[in-house]
Each structure stands twice: as C-alpha cells, then as structure tokens.
N, C-alpha and C positions, 0 to 999 in steps of 0.2 A: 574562348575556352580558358577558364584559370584552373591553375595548379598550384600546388603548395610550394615554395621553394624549397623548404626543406622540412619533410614529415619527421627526421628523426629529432628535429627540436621541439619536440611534443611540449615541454616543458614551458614554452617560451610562447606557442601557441594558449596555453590553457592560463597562461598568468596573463592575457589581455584578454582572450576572447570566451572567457569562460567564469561562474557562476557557479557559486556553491549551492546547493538543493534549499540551504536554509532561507530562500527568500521565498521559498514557497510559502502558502496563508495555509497551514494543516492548522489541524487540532493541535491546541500550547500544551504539551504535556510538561507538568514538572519532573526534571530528569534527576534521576537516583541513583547513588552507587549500592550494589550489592553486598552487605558486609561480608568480607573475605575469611574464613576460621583460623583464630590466634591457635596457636601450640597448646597455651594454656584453656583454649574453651576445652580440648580431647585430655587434657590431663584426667578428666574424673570417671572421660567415656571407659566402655569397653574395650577389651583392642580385638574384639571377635565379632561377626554378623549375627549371634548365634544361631537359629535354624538354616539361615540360609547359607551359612558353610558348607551346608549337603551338597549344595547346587553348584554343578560345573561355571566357571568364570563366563562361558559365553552364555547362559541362560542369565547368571546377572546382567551381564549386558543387556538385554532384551527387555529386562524387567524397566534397566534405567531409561532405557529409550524411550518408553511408555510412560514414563513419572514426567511432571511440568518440571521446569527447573530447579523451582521454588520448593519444591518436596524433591527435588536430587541434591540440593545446598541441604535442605536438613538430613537427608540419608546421609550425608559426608560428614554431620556433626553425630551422627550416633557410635561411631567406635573409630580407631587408627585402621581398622580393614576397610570400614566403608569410605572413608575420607582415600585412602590410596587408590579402590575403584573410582571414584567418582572422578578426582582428578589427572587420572590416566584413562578417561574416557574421552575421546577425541572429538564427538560433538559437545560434550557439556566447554571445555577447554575452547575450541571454534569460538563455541558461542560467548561463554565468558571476557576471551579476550576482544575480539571482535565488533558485537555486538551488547553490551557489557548494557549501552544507556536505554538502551528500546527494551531491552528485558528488564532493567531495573521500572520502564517503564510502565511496561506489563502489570510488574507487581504494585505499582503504588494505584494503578487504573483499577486492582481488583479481577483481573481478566487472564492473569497468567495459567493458572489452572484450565482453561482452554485449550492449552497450546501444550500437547507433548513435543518431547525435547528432537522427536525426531522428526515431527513435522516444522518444528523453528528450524533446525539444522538444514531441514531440506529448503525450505523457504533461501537460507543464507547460503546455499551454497547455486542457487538458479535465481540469476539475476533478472528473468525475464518477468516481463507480466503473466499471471496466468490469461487474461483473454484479451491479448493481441500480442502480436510480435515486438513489441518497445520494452524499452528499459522500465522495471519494474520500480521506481524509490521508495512505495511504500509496502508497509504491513498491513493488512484490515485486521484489527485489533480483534473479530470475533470467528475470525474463520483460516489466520495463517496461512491468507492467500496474498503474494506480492501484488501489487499493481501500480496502474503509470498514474500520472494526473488526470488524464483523458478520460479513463476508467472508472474514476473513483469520479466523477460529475454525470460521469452519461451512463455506467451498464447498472439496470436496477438490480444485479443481484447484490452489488457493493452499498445498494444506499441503507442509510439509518434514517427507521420513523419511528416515531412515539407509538408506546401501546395503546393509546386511544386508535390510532391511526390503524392500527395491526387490527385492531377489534374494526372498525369501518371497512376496510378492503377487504379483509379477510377473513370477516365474520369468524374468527378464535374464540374461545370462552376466554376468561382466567385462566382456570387453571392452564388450558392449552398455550395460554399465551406466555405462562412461568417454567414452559417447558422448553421455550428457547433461550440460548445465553444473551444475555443485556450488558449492555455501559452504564454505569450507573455515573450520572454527569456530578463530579464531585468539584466545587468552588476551590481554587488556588490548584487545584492540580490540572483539571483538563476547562476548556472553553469551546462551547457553539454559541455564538451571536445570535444565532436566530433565537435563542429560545431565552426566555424573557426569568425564568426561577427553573435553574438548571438544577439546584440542588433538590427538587423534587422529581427530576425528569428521569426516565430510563429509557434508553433507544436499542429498538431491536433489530436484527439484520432481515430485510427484505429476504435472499433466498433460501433462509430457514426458514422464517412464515409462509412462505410460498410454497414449500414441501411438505409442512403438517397442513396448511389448506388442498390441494390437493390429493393427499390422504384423505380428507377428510370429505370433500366435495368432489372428488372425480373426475375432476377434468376443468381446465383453463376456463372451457365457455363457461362450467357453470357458476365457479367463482367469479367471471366477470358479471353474469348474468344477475348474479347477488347482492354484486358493486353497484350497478344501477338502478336497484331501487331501494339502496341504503345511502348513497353519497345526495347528500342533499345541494351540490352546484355543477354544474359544468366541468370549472376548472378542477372540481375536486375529482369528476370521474375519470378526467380525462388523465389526470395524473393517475390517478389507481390503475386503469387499463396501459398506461406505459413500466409500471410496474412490473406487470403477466407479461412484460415481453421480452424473449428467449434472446439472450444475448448476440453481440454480432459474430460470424465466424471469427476464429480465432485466429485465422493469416490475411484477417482487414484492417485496415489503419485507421481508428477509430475517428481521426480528424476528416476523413475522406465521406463520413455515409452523406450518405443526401441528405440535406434539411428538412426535407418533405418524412424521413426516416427517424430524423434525432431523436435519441433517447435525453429528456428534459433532465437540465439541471435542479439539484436541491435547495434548502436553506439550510441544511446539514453537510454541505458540500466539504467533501476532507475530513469531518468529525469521525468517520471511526477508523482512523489510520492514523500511523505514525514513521517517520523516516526510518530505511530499512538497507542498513547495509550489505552489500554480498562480494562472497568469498569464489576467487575460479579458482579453478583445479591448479594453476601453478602460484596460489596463494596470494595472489594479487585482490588488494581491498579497495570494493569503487562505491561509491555515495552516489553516482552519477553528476552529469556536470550541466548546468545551464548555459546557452548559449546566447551571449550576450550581442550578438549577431544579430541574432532573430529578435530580441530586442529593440535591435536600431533599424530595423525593418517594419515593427509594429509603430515605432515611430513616427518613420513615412511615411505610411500610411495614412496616422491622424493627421498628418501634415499635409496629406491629399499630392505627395509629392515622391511615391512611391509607382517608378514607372510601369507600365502596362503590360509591356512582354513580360516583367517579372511577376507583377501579381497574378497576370493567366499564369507561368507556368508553376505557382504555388495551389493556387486555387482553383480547384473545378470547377466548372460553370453553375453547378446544382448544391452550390455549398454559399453560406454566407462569408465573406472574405473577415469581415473579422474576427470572425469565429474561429476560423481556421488559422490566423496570423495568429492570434493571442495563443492558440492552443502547441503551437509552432513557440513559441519563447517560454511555455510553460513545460516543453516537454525537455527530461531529464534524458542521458545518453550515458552510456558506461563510456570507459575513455576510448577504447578504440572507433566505436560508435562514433562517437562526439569527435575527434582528428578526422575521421572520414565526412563528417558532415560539414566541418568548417571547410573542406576542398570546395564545396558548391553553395555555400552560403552569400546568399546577397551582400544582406546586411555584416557580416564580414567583411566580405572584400569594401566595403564601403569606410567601415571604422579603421581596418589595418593594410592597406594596400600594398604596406612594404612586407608583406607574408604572402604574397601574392606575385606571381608574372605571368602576363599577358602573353598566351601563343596566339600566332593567327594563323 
C-alpha cells in the first residue's frame, strides 16, 4: 500500500506530477480581451437608466441575469447608473475576472448570445460535468453545459455534425434546421481538422436536433426507422443510431461502460468546446490538472511493460485497455481530486518514488 508522505505539500506534488489542461487537442480558439469602459467612453452617456429607474434594484438584477454578457458590457456603456449596476453585479464581476478569455471567447466564436450570464455563472461556479461525476474542463460552446474529455468524444448529445448530416439523420427541413443555434467554423479563430473548407461549414448540436426531431416524428423508433432508409452505408447508419442514444447514467464513469456499449468517437471530437474554468464557494480557481502519472503508465503500456496486476486493476475485463489508459492521462481532476488520486497512481509512484513510502 502507498501513501503520500506529505499531502500538505500539495504544491510540490502538482510541480512534478501534474499537467496543465492546455495540452489538451480542443478546438484553437483565438483568445480575446474584452474591452474594459474608459471614464471617458460614459462622459457623453446619460447618468440615468431612464424607464427603468421605475424598477426596484432587485428586478434589474434579474433582467441582467438574463442578458449574455456581451449586451450586459453594452448596458454598462449606456449611462454612470448602468455601468455602477453592472459592475456591482456579482456574476458579471465572477465572470469577468475569472473567466475573462472563454467569454471573450464566446464573443469572437459569434455564439455569446447563447449563453445568459446566469447560466455561464452557473456553469463557473459547478466544476463538475453535467453527465458524469469527473471534473468538468470544458464548456460546450452551444448549450453552457460543462463537461470532461470523455464526454465530449463518447455522449451524443455533446457532438457537432454538419447540417447535411442533421438533414440525413434527422430528416429536419431548412428552415427547422435554422432554428437550432450553429458554430459557424470561422478561419484564424476556430479549427476542426476534419473538415476540409471550414469557412463554409456550420455545425450543429446533436441534442438540439434530436428534440425538434422528436417533436416532429414522435418517438426514437421512428426517427431511427427514417435513418434507415435514408443513410445510404452501414457505417453511416450505424453512427446515426448511436446518436438516438440516451446518454449513460450520470453517477457512471464513462471510461468504465463496456465496449460492446461505446458511445463512438467523432471527427469533430472537442470542436464545440472550449477550456472552462470554475469558481468553489471559498473562491478557489481550478483549470483542473493533468496527471502526468497516468501518462507514464500509458507509456508502459506501449512498451508492453506495464505489469498485469496493474493493468487488471485499471481496466475491466469488458473494456479495451487502451482506451481506457489513454482516457485515464486525458482526464482532467480539480486540485483536491487530482492530490487524492496521485495517492494510488501507478504511473506516479513509478516517476516520483521519493513522494511515496512503502507500508507493509
């Protein structure tokens, strides 16, 4: 059994054995600052809201909650009142100082208007995934839902496909199809590999097409039923039909389902997210941390010299081991997460031995 020699040297653990988020392969976004309002842009404003001085202080709030942030920065440029609300309002402030590049993000991706200020703030203040119990590092750029790495490759309601593709599975019109929110893949700001002239592509979120098809058709069977005898291959049906299917419960460890269950990776894999930092309650800011452990573990493996008791007890018998290694050095951990997990890491005690003592 190993133990930590000393947990409180957290500091000393995470400067060997840890990994910043950014070696993740996401979506390139070009990061952006927000411009901040000079004294002189409000010299010409108003210094009053006018109608909405009627309105008690806690209904503006309410109102602000509901604006993106990008239309809360212009309410702040329209008079000295609304500039004093805005920046005495304690999620715009969060978010601003906080999370400052993912939202200037937002805004240069075109996609901020998605996102009210009180769903990013809730986003930044639960660091968890929405559909599993791990550390959530990203943002899905069209829905303000956190999620882990694991997530955003295997649950279809996270993935991005082309509107041809929405019109194939989903048999949508047009217009139905312009009634979901899109990425519009713009050159020099954002990058998918797969796709060959991005500057014409728009990608849409799988479990928004899956809600207006269902509206529209009635039921799972019969959209799948539609799938197959519109999808003109195999592979193409078989990926539509992993689509329609209802994500894993949310207290299972997505590295864990059976192979025989995998939800298939994309060629869009990571494109509609970006790194999403979160805020706890005693204001503590975590990126989450990669474990360079589990790295030197994935290592061993290709090296075919990663012993047996360890790989059983990483890997279930009904899973593929590198699947489950690779997804194991890809998964992000908030700090205290990630100090409890260097305690039983292999590939750890292998790279740092002297953070480690041997009981027997």
């Amino acid at each position: 059994m190993s133990n930590l020699m000393d947990l409180s040297d957290s500091e000393l653990i995470i400067k060997h054995l840890a990994s910043a988020p950014s070696s993740f392969k996401e979506i390139l976004v070009e990061l952006a600052s927000l411009r901040q309002p000079a004294e002189l842009d409000l010299l010409a404003r108003s210094s009053t809201l006018g109608v909405l001085n009627r309105l008690p202080p806690e209904i503006i709030t309410i109102i602000l909650d509901m604006l993106d942030i990008q239309s809360m920065f212009r309410f702040s440029m329209s008079s000295y009142m609304g500039y004093a609300y805005v920046h005495s309002h304690r999620k715009y402030r969060d978010l601003i100082t906080v999370a400052l590049h993912p939202v200037a993000s937002l805004v240069k991706l075109r996609v901020v208007h998605l996102h009210s200020v009180r769903e990013l703030h809730g986003a930044l203040r639960s660091g968890k995934c929405t559909y599993c119990p791990e550390y959530g590092a990203f943002l899905s750029l069209l829905s303000s839902e956190r999620c882990c790495w694991e997530c955003l490759g295997t649950n279809p309601s996270l993935k991005l496909i082309s509107g041809a593709s929405i019109r194939q599975y989903f048999a949508l019109s047009e217009e139905e199809l312009y009634q979901l929110p899109g990425l519009r893949n713009m050159p020099g700001i954002s990058h998918m590999v797969a796709d060959p002239n991005p500057s014409d592509s728009t990608f849409f979120n799988v479990k928004a097409a899956k809600a207006i098809a269902l509206t529209k058709h009635g039921s799972v069977e019969k959209i799948a039923e539609g799938m197959r005898k519109r999808c003109y291959s195999t592979a193409h049906l078989t990926f539509g039909l992993h689509l329609l299917r209802e994500p894993i419960p949310p207290d299972q460890d997505p590295l864990l389902v059976p192979d025989s269950d995998y939800l298939r990776y994309d060629l869009f894999y990571g494109g509609g997210s970006i790194p999403f930092p979160s805020l706890s309650k005693s204001g503590n800011i975590d990126h989450g941390f990669l474990c360079l452990g589990c790295r030197h573990t994935r290592t061993l493996l290709s090296r075919s010299v990663l012993p047996d008791e360890e790989l059983a007890a990483l890997v279930p018998s009904n899973c593929r081991k590198r699947r489950v290694i690779y997804g194991l050095e890809m998964r992000a951990r908030a700090r205290g997460s990630f100090l409890n997990h260097i305690a039983h890491c292999y590939g750890a005690r292998q790279m740092a031995p002297w953070l480690v003592t041997q009981n027997d």
